[in-house]
N, C-alpha and C positions, 0 to 999 in steps of 0.2 A: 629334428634331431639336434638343431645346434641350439633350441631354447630349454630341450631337454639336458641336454651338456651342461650349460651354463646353469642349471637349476639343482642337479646333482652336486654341481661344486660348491655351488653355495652351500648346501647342505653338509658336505664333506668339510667345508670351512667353518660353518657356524660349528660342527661337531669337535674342531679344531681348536675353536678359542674357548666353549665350553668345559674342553679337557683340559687344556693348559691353565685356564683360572679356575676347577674342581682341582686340580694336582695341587696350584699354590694352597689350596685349603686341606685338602691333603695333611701336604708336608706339614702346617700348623696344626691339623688335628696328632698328629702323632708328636709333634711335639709336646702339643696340652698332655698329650696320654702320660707320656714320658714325666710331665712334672707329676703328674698326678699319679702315678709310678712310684717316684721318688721322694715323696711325700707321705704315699698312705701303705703302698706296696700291696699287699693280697691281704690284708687283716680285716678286722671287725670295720675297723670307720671306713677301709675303702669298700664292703661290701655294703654298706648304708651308704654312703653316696651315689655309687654305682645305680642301688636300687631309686634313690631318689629322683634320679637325674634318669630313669628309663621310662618311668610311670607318665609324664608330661610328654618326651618324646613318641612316646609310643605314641599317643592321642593325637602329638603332632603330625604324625604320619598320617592318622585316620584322617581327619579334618584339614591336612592341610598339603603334604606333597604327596600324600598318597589320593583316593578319594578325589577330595574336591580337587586338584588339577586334574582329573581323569576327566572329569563331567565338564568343570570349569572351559577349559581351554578349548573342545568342540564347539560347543554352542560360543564361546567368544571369538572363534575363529572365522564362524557360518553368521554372526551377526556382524561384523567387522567388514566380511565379501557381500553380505546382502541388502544388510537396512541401514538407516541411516544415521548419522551422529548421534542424533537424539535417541536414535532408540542403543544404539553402542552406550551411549552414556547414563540412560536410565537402567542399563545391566550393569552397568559395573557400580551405579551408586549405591543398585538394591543387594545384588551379591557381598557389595563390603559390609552393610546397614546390616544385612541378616545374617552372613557369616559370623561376622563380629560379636553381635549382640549374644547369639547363641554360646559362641567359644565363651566371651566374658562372665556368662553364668554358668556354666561348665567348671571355666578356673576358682569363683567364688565359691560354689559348691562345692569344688575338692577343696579347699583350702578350708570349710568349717568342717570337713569331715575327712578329713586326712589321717585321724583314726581308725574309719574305717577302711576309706581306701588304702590301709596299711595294712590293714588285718586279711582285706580280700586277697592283696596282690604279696603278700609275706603271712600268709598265715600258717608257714614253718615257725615263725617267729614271733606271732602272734599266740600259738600252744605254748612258746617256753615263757612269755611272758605272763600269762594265767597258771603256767606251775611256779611260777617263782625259779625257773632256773635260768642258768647266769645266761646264758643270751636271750634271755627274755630284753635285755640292754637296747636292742639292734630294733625293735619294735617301737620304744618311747623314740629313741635318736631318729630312726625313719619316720614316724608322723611328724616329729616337728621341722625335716628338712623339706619334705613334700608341704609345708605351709609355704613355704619361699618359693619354691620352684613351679608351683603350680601355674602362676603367671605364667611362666615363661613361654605358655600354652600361647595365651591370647596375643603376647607380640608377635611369633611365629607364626602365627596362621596369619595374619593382617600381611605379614613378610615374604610369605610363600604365596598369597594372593596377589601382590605386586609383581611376586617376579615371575606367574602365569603372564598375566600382563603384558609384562616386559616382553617375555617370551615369544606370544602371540604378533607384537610388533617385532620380530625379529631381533632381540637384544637378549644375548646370549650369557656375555662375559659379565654384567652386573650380578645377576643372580647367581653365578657361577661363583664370584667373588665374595658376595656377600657372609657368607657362615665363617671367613676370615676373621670377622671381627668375634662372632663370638670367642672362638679358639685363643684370638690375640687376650681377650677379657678372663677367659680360664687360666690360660698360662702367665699372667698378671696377676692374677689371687693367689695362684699357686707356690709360687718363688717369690714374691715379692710383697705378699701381705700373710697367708698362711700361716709361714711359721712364725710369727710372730703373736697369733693368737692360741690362747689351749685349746677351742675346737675350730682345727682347721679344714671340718667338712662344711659349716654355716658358711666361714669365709666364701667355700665352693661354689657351696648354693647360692648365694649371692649375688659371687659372678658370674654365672652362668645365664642369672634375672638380669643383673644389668647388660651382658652379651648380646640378649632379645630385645632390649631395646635398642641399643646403638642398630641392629640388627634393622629394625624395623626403619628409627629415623633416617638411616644411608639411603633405604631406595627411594625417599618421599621426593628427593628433586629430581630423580629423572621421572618417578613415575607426571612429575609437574609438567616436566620438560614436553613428555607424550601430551601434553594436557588431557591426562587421564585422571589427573583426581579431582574428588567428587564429594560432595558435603555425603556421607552416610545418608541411608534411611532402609530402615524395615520394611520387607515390602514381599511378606511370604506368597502370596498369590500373586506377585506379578509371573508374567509369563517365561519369560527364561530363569528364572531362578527353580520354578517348579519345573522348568526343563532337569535342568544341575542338582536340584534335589531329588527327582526323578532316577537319573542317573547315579546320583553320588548314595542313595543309601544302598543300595547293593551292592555298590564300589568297596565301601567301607570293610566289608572282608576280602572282596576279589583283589584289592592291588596290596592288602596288607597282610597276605597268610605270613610271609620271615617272619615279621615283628610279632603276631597275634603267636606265632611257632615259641621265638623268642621271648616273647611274656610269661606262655604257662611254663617254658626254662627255669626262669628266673621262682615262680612262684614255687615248681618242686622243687628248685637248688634251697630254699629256703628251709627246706627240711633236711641239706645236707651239712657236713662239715663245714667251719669257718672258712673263707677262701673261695668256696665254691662262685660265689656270683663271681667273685674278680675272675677265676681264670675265664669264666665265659666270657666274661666283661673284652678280655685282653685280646683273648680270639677273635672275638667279635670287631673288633676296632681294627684287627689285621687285615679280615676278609672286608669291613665298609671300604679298608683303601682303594682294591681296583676296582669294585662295584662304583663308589661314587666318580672314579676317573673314566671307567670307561663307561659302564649299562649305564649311570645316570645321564653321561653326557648324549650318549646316545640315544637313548630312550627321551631325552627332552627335546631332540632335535629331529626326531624322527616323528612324533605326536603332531606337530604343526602342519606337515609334512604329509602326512597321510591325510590329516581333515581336510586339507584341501582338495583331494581328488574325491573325484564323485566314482567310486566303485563301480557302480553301475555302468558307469559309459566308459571308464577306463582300467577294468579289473587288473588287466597287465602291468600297468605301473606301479598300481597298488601295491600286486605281488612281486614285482623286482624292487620296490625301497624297501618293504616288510623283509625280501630275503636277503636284500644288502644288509638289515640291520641285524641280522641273524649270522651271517657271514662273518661280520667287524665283532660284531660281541664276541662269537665264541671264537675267533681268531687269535684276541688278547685275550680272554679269558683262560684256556686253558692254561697257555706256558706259566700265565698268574698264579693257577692254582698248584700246579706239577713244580714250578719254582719256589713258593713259600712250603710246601710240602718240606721241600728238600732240605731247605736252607730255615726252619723253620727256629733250631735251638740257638742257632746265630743272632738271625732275625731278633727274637725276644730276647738275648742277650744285650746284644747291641743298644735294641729300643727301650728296655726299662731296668735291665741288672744296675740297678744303683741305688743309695739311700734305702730305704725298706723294702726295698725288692730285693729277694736273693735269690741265688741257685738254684735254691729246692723249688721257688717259684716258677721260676725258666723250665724246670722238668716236667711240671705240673700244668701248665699254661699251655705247654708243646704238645701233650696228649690232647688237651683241650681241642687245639688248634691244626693237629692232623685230620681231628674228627670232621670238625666244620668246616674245612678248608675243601675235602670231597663235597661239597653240596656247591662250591662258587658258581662254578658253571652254568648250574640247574638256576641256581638265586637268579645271575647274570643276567642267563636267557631267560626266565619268565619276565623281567623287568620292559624287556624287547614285542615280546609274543603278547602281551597286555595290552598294548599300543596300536595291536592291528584290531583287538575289538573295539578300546574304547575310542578313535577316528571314524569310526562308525557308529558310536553311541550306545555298541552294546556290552553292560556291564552287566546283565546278568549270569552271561554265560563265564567270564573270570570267578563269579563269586560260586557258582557249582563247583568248580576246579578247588576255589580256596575252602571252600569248608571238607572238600573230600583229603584237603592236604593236610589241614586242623587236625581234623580226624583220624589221621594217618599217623601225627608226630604226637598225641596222646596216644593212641597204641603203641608208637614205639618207645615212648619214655617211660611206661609203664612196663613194658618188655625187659629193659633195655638200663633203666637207674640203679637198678639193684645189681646186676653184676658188674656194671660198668662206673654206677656212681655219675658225675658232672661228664663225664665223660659219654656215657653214654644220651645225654640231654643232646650235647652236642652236635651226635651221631644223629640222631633221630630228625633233626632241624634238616641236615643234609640231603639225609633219605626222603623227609617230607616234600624239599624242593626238588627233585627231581619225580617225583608223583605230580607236583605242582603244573609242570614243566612241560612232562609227556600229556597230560591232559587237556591243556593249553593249544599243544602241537594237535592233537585228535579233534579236538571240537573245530580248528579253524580248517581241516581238512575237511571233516563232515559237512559246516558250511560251504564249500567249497572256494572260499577267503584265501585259501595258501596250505601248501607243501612246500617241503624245501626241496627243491632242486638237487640232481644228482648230480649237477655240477657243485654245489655245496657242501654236499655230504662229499663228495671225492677229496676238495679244498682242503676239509675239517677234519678228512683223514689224514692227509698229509701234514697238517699242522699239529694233530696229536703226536703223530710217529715223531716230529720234530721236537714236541715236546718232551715226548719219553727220553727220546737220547741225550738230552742235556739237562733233563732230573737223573739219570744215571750218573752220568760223568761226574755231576756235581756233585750227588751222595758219593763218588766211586773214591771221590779228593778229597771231602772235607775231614777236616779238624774233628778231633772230639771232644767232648763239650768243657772238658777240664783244662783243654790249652785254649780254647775262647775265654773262658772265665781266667785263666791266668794272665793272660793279656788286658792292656788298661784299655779307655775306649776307644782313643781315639786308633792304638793298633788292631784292633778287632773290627773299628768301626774299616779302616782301610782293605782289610781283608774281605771284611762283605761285600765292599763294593767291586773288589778284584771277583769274587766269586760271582758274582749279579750279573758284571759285565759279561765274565769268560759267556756264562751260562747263555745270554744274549746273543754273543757271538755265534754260538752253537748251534741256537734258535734258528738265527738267522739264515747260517749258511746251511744248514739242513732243507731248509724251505727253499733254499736258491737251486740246490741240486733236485728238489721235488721237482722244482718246474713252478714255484709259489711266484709272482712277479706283483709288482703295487697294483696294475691294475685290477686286477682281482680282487680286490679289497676296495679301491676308489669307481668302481664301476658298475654298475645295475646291470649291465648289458651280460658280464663272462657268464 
């Protein structure tokens, strides 16, 4: 009991310093968002950057936090407990050597063909450009921003391979820290070289390339320090790599349905009015904030965590960390979503009404952002429910789930565009992750892997009802939207934070009178 104690803390701890250094990058990403706000606003050049700077991320994800950490970090965790240095070190030289070498002709390849990958992933924009109408514009300006950005592929993957790594040796707060710099490198171009140039989306893209690399060269001294790095080498047939490719090509949809959801968004926003990608864009950057504070930190800390127990001989453990992380997710998650809900035209007042962002954009960005805001949960907890297959190596059964969700948020934006517009894109990402989500939930019961406990479900009742009454109260007082916008920022900005906390307070003491107590949250056992 007391090595279990002591190993749950740590867990609770590492998940601790992962959130507080994901939060400081956070708070810099909504910064960057903010210049880049106040710069480009919801217009033509911010819907071509937007699109530029999603195309490489997206890929990122595949290849690098999504995908391969899933495969990655099992077999480096199981090689790490069982063989030897040597063999530890000839997996990490062959996974960098063949990672690497792939992403780098991936990046090369889009970059001489970023006309077409312009044409595939905007071919709303690629039609007006073969009729000769005026935003045929937004198709030349996107291929030539996707020749910059395309890199930005290959330092991130090398990046996000280190900080599995890291990871894996228990080092939480590096990697957590790390996408700091990019943020710092965006909001550096932004305010301080941008306008100074006539196109201030290249400046962007730019920075965004140089981001990945400072990016990349931060983590080289501690990964030194682990004496984990390793000259490269190509080495497709060794043995654990064709484990991790094994594993990582059906990962490839199963850990990445948001973003693959989020792509064909983007591709039929392209057929919508000007603006459309920004207010996704906007939304979307609202709901990454407590995804990456809390499902990323957790979900990274929970992956190490489960590889280590052998199911087989300890299925109960298994199933009390998998439903602690079930418990913590949707704990913070809900009041997240029921909170930005509420406080939503504040929110985007607050964070980007300035310089070419205006009002009418806050009104438009908040439909946006009601939409996608109902799916956080669903997003949150599949980020969690992933984790219990891939500690066990199976990623097949994620990727059924993700293409039946694919499938699901192309039926609903086709539903769903035409009366709704961006709006309705939005909606459809929501609905698809809670298809995502319950499917997830059903296969690991069928396995017989995990149910959630009806201690949980009672917990998650009582922290919604506690959520409900403090998205009332908050809707019940707030301002409307013409005395926010009358207000400058920093008095709007005071009043949000007066409304954030009240709304906290609320949270809180509603869950104290449920009978909610910490340990229910820090403990595998309640």
């Amino acid at each position: 009991m007391g090595t279990s104690l002591v190993k749950k803390r740590s867990l609770i701890r590492s998940g601790a310093i992962t959130a507080i250094a994901t939060f400081a990058s956070r708070i810099l990403g909504m910064l960057r968002d903010i210049a880049i706000a106040n710069l480009l606003g919801a217009s033509l050049s911010a819907d071509v950057f937007f699109f530029a700077n999603r195309i490489p991320n997206f890929f990122r994800r595949l290849f690098a936090e999504g995908a391969f950490a899933q495969a990655f970090v099992p077999v480096l965790t199981k090689t790490k407990q069982n063989e030897s240095d040597e063999e530890l070190k000839s997996l990490i030289a062959s996974a960098t050597g063949t990672l690497g070498l792939i992403v780098l002709l991936i990046s090369i390849i889009g970059i001489l063909i970023s006309p077409v990958v312009t044409a595939v992933f905007g071919y709303g924009w690629y039609q007006d450009y073969i009729n000769n109408a005026e935003d045929g514009f937004k198709f030349i300006e996107a291929s030539k921003l996707l020749q910059i950005t395309f890199p930005y592929l290959f330092f991130i993957t090398l990046t996000a391979l280190f900080s599995s790594i890291l990871n894996v040796h228990g080092s939480f707060a590096i990697p957590a820290i790390t996408p700091c710099l990019l943020n710092i490198a965006l909001i550096g171009g932004a305010y301080f070289v941008a306008p100074h140039f006539d196109d201030p989306n290249k400046i962007l893209a730019y920075s965004m390339l140089f981001g990945g690399v400072l990016q990349f060269l931060f983590q080289i001294p501690f990964i030194i320090k682990l004496k984990c790095l390793f000259l490269p080498k190509f080495a497709w047939n060794h043995v654990g790599v064709k484990k991790i490719r094994t594993l990582m090509i059906p990962a490839l949809l199963g850990v990445s349905a948001s973003q693959l959801n989020l792509l064909i968004n983007t591709i039929l926003a392209s057929f919508l009015a000007t603006g459309s990608i920004s207010y996704l864009y906007y939304s979307d950057r609202l709901l990454e904030f407590p995804i990456g504070i809390f499902a990323v930190a957790i979900s990274t800390v929970i992956l190490p965590s489960l590889s280590r127990i052998n199911i087989k001989e300890n299925k109960g453990k298994y199933t009390k960390t998998l439903d602690w992380g079930v418990r913590l997710v949707l704990f913070l998650g809900i009041p997240s979503a029921i909170g930005i809900i509420a406080l939503r035209e504040p929110i985007l007042r607050v964070l980007f009404m300035r310089g070419a962002f205006t009002e009418e954009h806050v009104l438009l960005s908040a439909n946006s952002l009601l939409a996608s805001v109902s799916g956080l949960c669903a997003i949150m907890l599949v980020r969690v429910l992933v984790q219990g297959f891939a500690a066990i190596q199976d990623t097949r059964t994620p990727v059924k789930c993700s293409l039946i969700s694919i499938a699901s948020n192309i039926i609903f934006n086709l539903i769903l565009i035409t009366p709704l517009g961006y709006i309705g894109l939005a909606l459809s990402t929501a609905l698809a992750a809670f298809i995502n989500a319950s499917l997830l939930l059903f296969f690991l019961y069928k396995k017989n892997i995990y149910i959630i406990s009806k201690k949980t479900i009672i917990f998650v009742t009582k922290a919604l009802f506690a959520a409900l009454c403090m998205g009332f109260l908050i809707r019940y007082y707030l301002f409307d939207l013409s005395i926010w916008t009358a207000m400058d920022t920093l008095e709007s900005s005071l009043y949000l934070a007066l409304f954030i906390c009240s709304g906290a307070f609320v949270f809180a003491l509603v869950c104290i009178i449920l009978g909610i107590r910490p340990y229910h949250i820090t403990s595998d056992t309640y």
